[in-house]
C-alpha positions in Angstrom: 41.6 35.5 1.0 42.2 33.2 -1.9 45.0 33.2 -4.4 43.1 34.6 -7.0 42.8 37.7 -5.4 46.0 38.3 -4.2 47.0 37.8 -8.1 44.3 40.8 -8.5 45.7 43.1 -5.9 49.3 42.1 -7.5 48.3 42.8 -11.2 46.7 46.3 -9.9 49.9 47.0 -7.9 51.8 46.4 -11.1 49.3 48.5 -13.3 49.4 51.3 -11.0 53.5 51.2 -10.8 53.4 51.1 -14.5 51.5 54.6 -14.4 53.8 55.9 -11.9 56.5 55.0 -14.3 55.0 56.1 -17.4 54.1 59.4 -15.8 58.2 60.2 -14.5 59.4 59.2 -17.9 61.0 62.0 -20.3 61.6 61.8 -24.0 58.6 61.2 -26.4 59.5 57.4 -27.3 59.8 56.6 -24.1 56.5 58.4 -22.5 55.0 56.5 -25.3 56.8 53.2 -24.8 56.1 53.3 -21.2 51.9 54.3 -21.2 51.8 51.6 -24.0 53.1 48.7 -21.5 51.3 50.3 -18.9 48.2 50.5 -21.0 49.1 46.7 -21.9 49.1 45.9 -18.2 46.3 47.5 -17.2 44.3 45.5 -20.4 45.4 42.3 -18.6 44.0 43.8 -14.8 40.7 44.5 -16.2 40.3 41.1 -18.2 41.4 39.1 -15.0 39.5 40.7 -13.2 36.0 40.5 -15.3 37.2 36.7 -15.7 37.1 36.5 -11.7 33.9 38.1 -11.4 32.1 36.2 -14.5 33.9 32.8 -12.7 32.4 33.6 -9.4 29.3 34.7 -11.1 29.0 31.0 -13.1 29.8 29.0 -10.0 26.9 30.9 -8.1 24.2 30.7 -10.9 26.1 26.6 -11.1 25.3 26.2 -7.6 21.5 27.6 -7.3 21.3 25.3 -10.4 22.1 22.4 -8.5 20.2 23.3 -5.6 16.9 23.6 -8.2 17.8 20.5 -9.5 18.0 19.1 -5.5 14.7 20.6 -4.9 12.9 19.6 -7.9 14.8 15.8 -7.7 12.9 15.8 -4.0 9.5 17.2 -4.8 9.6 14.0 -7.7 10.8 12.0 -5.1 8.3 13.0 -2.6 5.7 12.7 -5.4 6.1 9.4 -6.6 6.4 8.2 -2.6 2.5 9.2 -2.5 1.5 8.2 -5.9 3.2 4.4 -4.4 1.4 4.7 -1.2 -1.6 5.6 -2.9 -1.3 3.0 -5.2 -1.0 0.5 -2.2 -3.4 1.8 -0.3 -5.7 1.0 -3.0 -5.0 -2.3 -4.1 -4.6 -3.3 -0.3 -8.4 -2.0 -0.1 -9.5 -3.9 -3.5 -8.0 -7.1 -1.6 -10.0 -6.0 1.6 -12.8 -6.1 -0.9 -12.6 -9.3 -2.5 -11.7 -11.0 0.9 -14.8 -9.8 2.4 -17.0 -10.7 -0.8 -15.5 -14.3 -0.8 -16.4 -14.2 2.8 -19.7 -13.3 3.0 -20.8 -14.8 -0.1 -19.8 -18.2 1.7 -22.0 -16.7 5.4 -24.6 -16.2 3.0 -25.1 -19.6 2.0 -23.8 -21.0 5.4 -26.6 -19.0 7.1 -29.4 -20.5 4.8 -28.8 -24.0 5.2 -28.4 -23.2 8.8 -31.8 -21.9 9.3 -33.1 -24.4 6.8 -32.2 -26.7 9.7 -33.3 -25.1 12.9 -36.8 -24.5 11.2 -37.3 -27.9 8.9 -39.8 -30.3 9.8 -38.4 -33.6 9.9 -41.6 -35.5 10.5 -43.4 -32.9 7.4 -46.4 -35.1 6.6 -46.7 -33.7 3.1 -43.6 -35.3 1.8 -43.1 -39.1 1.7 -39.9 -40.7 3.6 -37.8 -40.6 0.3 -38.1 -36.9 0.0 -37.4 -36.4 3.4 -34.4 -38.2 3.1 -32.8 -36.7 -0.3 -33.4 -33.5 1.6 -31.1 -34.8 4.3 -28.8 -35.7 1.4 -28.5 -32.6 -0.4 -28.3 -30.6 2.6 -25.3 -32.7 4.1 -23.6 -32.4 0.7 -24.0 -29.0 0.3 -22.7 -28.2 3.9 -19.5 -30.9 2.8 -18.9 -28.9 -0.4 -19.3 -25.4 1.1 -17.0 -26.3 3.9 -14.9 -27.8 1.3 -14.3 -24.8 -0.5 -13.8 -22.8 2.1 -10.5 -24.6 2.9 -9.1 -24.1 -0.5 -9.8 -20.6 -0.2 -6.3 -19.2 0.7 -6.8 -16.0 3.0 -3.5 -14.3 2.7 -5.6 -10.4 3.6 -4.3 -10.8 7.3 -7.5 -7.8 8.1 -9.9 -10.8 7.9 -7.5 -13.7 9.8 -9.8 -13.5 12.8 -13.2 -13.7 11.1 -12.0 -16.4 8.7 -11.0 -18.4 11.9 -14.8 -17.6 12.8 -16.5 -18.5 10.0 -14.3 -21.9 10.2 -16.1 -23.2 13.2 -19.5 -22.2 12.4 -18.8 -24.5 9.1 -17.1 -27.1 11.4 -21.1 -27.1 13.8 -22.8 -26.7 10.4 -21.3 -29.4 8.6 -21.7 -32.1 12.2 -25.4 -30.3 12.2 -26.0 -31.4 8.6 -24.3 -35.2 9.6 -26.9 -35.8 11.9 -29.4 -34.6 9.9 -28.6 -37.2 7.8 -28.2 -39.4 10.4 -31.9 -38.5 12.2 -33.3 -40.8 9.1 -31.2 -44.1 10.0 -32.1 -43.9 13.6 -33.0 -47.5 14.7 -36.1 -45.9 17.2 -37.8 -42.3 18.3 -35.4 -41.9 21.4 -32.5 -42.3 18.9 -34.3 -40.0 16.3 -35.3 -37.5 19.4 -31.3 -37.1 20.1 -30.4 -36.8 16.9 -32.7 -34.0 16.1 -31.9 -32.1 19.0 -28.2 -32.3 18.4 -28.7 -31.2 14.8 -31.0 -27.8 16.1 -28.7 -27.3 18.8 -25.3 -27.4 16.2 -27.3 -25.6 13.4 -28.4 -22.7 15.8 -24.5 -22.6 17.2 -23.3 -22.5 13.7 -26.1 -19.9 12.9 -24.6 -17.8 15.8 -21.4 -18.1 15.3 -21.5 -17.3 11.6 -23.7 -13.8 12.4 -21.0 -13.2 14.9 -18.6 -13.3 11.6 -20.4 -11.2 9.6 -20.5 -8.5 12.5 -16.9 -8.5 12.3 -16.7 -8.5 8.6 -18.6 -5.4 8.2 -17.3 -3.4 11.1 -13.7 -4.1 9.5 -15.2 -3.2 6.1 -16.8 0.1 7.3 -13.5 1.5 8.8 
């Protein structure tokens, strides 16, 4: 029991003495002095006590106020936690997407000059030695320059790590594939040019392999 009760009860007590009193007391002035004071008294019980209930009324309507303002504060909360996962989640899968574009924009090429190579005909009758030779040329440069860019590409999407890793080592057989291509045309006699050839199949076909094998791995990761 709190203190502002037991001032209640007490202020009560008093009004109801002050009835007793009033109601015992003889002589006009003093029936009237005495219900006036009581009357007073009881004034003050009733105001207290209204102020009581009104204060306890406040501090409950304060209090399911607060716990609105909890519950709305958390639903916000809980709101902008999704709107932030759902704004990661997206941009994560716009960097998946670029990643794997990069990526197979670079198989894509990789994959034609490697089957350019299994398949060419080194000995093609229909082009002189000169031609046969640039295309040795711009086939080793374009392996260089593709491999080339593929280590300035920074991979930072840690989902493609693994194939990236791949794709770097069917460049690495591409790019010795496209060096003895090259290389077949400076051969000093047909046992040298024999090797040569056969290396350059063997790497292309490896590289060819090994880059597919990327790509399988790209879009399974992709398709998830």
């Amino acid at each position: 029991m709190n203190v502002e009760i037991l001032l209640l009860m007490l202020l009560t007590a008093v009004t109801l003495l002050g009835y007793m009193v009033a109601i015992n007391t003889h002589g006009a002035a003093r029936l009237t002095v005495s219900y006036f004071l009581a009357t007073i008294i009881l004034a003050g019980t009733v105001w207290a006590t209204v102020q009581y209930v009104n204060t306890d009324i406040n501090a409950k309507k304060n209090e399911e106020l607060k716990s609105l303002e909890l519950e709305k504060q958390k639903a916000e909360d809980q709101m902008k936690s999704r709107e932030q996962q759902y704004s990661a989640a997206m941009r994560q899968s716009k960097e998946h997407m670029a990643a794997a574009t990069r990526l197979n924009a670079m198989l894509q090429s990789a994959n034609a000059l490697a089957t350019f190579m299994i398949n060419t005909d080194l000995r093609d009758m229909s082009t002189d030695l000169d031609g046969l030779m640039a295309r040795s040329v711009d086939t080793k440069k374009k392996c260089d320059q593709l491999s080339a860019d593929f280590d300035k590409t920074k991979m930072t999407d840690t989902l493609f790590m693994e194939s990236a890793s791949i794709v770097k080592d069917g460049l690495k057989q591409l790019t010795e594939a496209s060096q003895y291509y090259y290389l077949y045309f400076k051969a000093e006699d047909s046992a040298q040019e024999e090797l040569r050839e056969r290396i350059m199949r063997q790497k292309a076909k490896i590289a060819a392999e090994t880059l597919q094998k990327a790509g399988s791995l790209i879009t399974s990761l992709t398709s998830q």
